[in-house]
N, C-alpha and C positions, 0 to 999 in steps of 0.2 A: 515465719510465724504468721499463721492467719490473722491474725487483729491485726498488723503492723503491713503484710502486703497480700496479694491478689488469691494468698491459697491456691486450690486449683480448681477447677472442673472435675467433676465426675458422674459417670453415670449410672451411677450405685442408685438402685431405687428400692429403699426399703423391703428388698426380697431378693434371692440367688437367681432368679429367671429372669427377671426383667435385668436383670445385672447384667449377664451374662450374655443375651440373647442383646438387646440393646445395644450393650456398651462394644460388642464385637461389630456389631452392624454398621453402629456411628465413627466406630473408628475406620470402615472402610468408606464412607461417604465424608469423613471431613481429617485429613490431615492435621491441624491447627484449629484449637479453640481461642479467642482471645479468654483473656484473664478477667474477671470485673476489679476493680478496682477500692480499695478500702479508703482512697484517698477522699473520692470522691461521690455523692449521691447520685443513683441514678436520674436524669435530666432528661429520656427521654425512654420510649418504649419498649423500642427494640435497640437492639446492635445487629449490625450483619459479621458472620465468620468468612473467610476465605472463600470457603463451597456454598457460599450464598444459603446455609441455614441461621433462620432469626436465632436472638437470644434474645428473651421478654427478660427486662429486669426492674419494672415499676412492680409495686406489691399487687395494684386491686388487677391491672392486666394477667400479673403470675395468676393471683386468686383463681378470677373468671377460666382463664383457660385450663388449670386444674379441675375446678367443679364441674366443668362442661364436659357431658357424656359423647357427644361428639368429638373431641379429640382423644383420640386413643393410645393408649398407653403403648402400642404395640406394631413395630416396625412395619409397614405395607411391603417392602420387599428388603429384599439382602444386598442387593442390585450392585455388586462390584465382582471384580474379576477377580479379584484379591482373596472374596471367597472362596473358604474352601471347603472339601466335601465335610472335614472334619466341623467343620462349623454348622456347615448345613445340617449335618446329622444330633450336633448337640444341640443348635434352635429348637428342633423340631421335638428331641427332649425336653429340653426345660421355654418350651413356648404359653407353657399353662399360667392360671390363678393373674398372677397380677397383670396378663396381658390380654386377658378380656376384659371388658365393658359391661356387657351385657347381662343375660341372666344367668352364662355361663360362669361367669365372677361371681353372683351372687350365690350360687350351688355351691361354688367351693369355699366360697368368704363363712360358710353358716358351719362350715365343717371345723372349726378352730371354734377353743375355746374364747369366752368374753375379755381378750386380752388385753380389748383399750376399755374397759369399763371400771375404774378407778377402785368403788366399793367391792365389787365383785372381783378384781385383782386383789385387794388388800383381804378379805377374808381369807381369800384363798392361798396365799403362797408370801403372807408379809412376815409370818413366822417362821417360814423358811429362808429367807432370802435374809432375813436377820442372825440367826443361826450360822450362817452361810457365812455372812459379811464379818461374825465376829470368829469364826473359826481362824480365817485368813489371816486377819488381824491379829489375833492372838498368836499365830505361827511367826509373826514378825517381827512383837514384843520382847523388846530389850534390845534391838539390834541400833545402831545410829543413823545406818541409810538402809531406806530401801526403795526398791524400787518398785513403785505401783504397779506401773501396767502386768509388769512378771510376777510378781507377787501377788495382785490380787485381780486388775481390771479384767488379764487376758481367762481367768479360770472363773471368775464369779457368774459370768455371761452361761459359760456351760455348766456350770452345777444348776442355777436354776432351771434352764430348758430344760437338760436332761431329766432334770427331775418331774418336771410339767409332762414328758413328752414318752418317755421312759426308756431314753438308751445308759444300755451298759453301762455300770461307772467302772469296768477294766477297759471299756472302748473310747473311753473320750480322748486318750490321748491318741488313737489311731485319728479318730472321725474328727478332731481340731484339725488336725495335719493334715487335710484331703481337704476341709473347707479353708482352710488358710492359704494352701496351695491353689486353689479355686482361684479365689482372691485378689492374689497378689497378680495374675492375668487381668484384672481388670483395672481401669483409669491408666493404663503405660502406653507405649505407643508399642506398634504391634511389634509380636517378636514370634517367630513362628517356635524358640526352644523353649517360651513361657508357654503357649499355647499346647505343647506336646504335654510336658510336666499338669496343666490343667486340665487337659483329656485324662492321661493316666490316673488324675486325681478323684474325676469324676468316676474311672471304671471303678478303681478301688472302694470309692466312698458305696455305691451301687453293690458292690459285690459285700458289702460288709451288713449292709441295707437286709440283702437277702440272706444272709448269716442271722440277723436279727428274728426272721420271719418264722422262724423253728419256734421260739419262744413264745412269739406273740398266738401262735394256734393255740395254747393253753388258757382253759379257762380264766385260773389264778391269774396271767400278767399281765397288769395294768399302765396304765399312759395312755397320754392321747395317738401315738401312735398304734399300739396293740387293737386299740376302737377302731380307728380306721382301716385295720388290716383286716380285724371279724367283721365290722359290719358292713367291708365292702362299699366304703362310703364314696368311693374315687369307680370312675366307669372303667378307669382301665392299668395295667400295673405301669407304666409311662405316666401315667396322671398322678398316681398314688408316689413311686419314686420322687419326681419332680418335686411336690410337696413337702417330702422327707428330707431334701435338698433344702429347698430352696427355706421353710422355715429354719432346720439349725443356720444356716448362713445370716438370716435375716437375724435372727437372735443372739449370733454372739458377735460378729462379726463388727458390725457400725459401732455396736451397746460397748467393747473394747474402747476403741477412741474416746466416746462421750464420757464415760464414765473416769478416763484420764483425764480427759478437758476438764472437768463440772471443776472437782479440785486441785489440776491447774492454775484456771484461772482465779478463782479465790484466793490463793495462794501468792500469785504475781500482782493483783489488786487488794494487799491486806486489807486495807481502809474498806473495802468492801465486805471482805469476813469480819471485820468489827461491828458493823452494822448488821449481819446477818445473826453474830453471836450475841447479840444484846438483845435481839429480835427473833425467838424463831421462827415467829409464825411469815417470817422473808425468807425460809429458806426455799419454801417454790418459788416463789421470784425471781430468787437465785439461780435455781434449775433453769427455769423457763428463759433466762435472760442466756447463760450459758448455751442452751440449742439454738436461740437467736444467733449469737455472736459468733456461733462456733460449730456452723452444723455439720454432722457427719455426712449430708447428702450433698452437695454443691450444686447440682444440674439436674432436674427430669425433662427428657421429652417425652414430645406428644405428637401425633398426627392428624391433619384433618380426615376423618372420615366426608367429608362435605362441607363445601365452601360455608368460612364461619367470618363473625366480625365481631372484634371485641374494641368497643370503644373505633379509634383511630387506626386499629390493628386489623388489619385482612389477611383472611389465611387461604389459601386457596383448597380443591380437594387434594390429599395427596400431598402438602407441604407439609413438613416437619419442622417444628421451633422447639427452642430449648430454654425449657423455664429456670431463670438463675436464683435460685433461695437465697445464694450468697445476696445477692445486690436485693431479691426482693427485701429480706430482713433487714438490710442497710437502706432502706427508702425512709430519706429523711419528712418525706409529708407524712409518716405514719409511726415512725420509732423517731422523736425527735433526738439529738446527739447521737445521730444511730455507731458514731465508731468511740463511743464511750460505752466502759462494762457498768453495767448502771443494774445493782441489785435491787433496787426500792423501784424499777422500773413493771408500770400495770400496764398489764395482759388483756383485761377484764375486755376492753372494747375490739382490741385487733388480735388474732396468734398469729406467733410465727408459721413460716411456713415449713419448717425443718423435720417435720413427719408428713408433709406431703397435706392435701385437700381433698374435699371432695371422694369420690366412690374407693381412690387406694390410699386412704388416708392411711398412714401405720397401724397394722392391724394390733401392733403390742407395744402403742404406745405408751399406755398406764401400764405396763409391767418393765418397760424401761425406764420410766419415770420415777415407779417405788426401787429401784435398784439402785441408783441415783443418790433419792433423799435417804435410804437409811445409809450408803456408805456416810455420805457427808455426817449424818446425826452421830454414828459410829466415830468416827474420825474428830469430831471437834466439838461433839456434846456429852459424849457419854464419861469423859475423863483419862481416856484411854490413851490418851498422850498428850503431855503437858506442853510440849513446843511441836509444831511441825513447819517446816520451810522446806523452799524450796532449795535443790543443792545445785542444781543445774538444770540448762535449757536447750545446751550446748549436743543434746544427742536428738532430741527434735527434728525430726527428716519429713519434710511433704514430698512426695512421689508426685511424678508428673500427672497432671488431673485428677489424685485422689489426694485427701490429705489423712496421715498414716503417724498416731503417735508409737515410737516403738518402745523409748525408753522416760520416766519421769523419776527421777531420782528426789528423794528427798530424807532431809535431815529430820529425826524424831526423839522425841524422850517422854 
């Protein structure tokens, strides 16, 4: 259980490429991550791992070195033997979007819709995603247990993209299965039959990609992907794929887990859903206290493009440190009681860091956000079930360096 011990690392960054490309890279430069620890506040800046790359786990050092355009989201070399061609050949696929800096990030960041812009998400898709929320729900009415994540977390992720984005609703159950197969390759320690299974995953998801691309020539079919395919907005079909990748992953993928957690944890700290239900206007609070305690990202690196200094922390060019969210969010000088779920706890002066800072802040964080609060409003405002508890916690599995809800069973009426 992550509130209770160390979760894990990971190097899942708010996108399928930097995922991908990253977390393959760092697992050939560091065997062993240490754990941060929930026991206790961070005390000092860094940690060293084994292979002598830092882990920054004070919040304003994490901050500073996220904001800073100098450190780069994006591996300087592959540099092990252990690589192989099959890797080299998928980096240099999905090496795009969140692994520039530059202006080249900013070309593609302009190509997605306004999806952390709170007002402009709610006009646009909070009638959908409520439709959405109570369809599921209604499918599960009258039953005594059911189980979240399968019943609604793991499918709510994709009807909304899909529908933002415009893949096939007969293809979502192929195109889950090739990004969940993606996936589950990343935060383990290597295994070259995961890695086979995530190549084939990637051919297929690609090949279905251009099965799509029949449609999208037509005037009539809409989504932001059909946009990107007429107006040619990507330089090159590698640039344009990769994106196609790497947003459905980015979107259903993390938004699965979180949206398990948010009422999870509500649920395990009632005394807190009392206060939220007496209260609505705590239920962002509550959200935001939840990506605190409980983030779906654990780890970003970063690289010095050129020798930098943050505070007491020197980086040299060419070293790579590994920003901890876990421990930054648990920094007791700036979330006081930081390993207490605390719903009445304010934001206003510090955010966490669990959509990341700075230039690759989550580009769909207010649409994960409204997915969130209307499950919750759904669930325990709207009247649509008189009890809900938890039934068990006992199927709760954290994967090595990633942490993975599979199953949340709970009691309803």
């Amino acid at each position: 259980r992550m509130e209770a011990t160390a979760g894990g690392l990971t190097e899942v960054v708010a996108g399928f490429c930097l995922v991908m490309a990253y977390a393959w890279w760092a697992k050939y430069q560091s065997s062993a991550l240490p754990s941060p620890s929930s026991q206790q506040t961070p005390k000092q800046h860094t940690t060293t791992t084994p292979s002598s790359v830092r882990v920054v786990t004070d919040y304003e050092t994490a901050k500073a070195v996220l904001n800073s355009r100098n450190m780069s989201a994006a591996p300087q070399r592959l540099g092990s033997t252990k690589a192989s061609a099959e890797i080299t050949a998928m980096y240099q696929f999905i090496r795009l979007m969140l692994l520039y800096n530059d202006e080249g990030h900013l070309r593609l960041r302009n190509a997605y819709p306004k999806l952390n812009l709170p007002q402009s998400v709610h006009d646009s898709y909070a009638e959908f995603v409520t439709a959405s929320v109570h369809d599921l729900l209604d499918a599960v009415k009258g039953q005594e247990t059911i189980d979240l994540m399968k019943d609604v977390a793991v499918h709510l992720p994709w009807r909304v993209i899909s529908h933002i984005v415009g893949v096939p609703a007969e293809d979502i159950p192929k195109a889950s299965v090739y990004i969940r197969t993606m996936g589950n390759f990343v935060g383990v320690p290597f295994s070259k039959p995961l890695l086979d299974e995530a190549s084939k995953a990637l051919i297929g998801m690609r090949r279905l990609i251009n099965s799509w691309k029949a449609e999208w020539k037509h005037a009539h079919s809409e989504g932001l992907f059909a946009r990107w395919y007429k107006e040619r907005v990507f330089e090159s079909h590698d640039e344009f794929e990769s994106n196609v990748v790497m947003l459905l992953f980015a979107a259903t993928h993390n938004l699965e887990n979180v949206l398990g957690h948010v009422v999870r944890l509500l649920l395990r700290y009632p005394e807190q859903l009392a206060i939220v239900k007496d209260d609505v206007s705590l239920l962002d609070s509550a959200i935001e206290e939840t990506l605190r305690f409980c983030p779906a990202i654990q780890m970003l690196p970063r690289t010095a493009l050129s020798a930098m200094s943050f505070g007491d922390l020197s980086v040299a060019q060419g070293e790579t440190v590994l920003v901890s969210v876990y421990d930054a969010n648990r920094d007791s000088h700036v979330f006081p009681e930081p390993n207490t779920f605390n719903a009445r706890r304010d934001f206003s002066r510090h955010k966490h860091l669990s959509f990341g800072h700075g230039v690759h802040l989550c580009i769909g964080n207010a649409l994960a956000r409204l997915q969130m609060r209307t499950l919750l409003h759904s669930m325990f405002f709207e009247g649509r079930f008189k009890h809900v508890t938890l039934a068990s916690e006992q199927d709760l599995a954290w994967e090595h360096t990633y942490t993975t809800l599979h199953t949340l069973l709970l009691h309803v009426a």
